[in-house]
N, C-alpha and C positions, 0 to 999 in steps of 0.2 A: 546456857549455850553461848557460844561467841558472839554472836547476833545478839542475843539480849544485852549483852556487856556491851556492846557497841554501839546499841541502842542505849542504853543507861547512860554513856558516858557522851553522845551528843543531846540528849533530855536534859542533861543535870543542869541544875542554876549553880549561879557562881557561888554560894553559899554550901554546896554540897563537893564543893574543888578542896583537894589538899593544897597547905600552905607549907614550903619549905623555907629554910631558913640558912642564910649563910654562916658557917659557925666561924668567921673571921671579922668581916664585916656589920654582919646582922642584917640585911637585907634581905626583902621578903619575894616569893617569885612563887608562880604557882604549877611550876614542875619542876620536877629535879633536875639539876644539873652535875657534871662531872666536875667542873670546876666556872665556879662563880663569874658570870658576866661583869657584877661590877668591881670586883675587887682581884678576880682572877686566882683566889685561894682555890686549894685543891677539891672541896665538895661542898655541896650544897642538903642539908639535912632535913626531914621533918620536923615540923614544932611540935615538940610536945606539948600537952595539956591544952591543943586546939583541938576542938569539937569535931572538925570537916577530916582529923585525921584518923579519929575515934574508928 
């Protein structure tokens, strides 16, 4: 239900957060963006082969 997801995602430790990754820059941030705060490239990616993205 929505409520449980919304509940899961205020419970979650910071160890259970997806890590994205700037594909310009490489700069790490833990929600996605449309285009990269620090380098202002057009999108912001998940990491692959991180755990938390699994």
């Amino acid at each position: 239900m929505v409520l449980d997801r919304l509940r899961d995602l205020l419970d979650s430790s910071d160890d259970d957060r997806e890590l994205y990754r700037c594909v310009n820059c490489g700069d790490e941030f833990e929600r996605a963006f449309r285009e990269c705060p620090a380098c202002g490239g057009p999108y912001v990616a998940p990491v692959d082969g991180d755990s938390r993205n699994a």
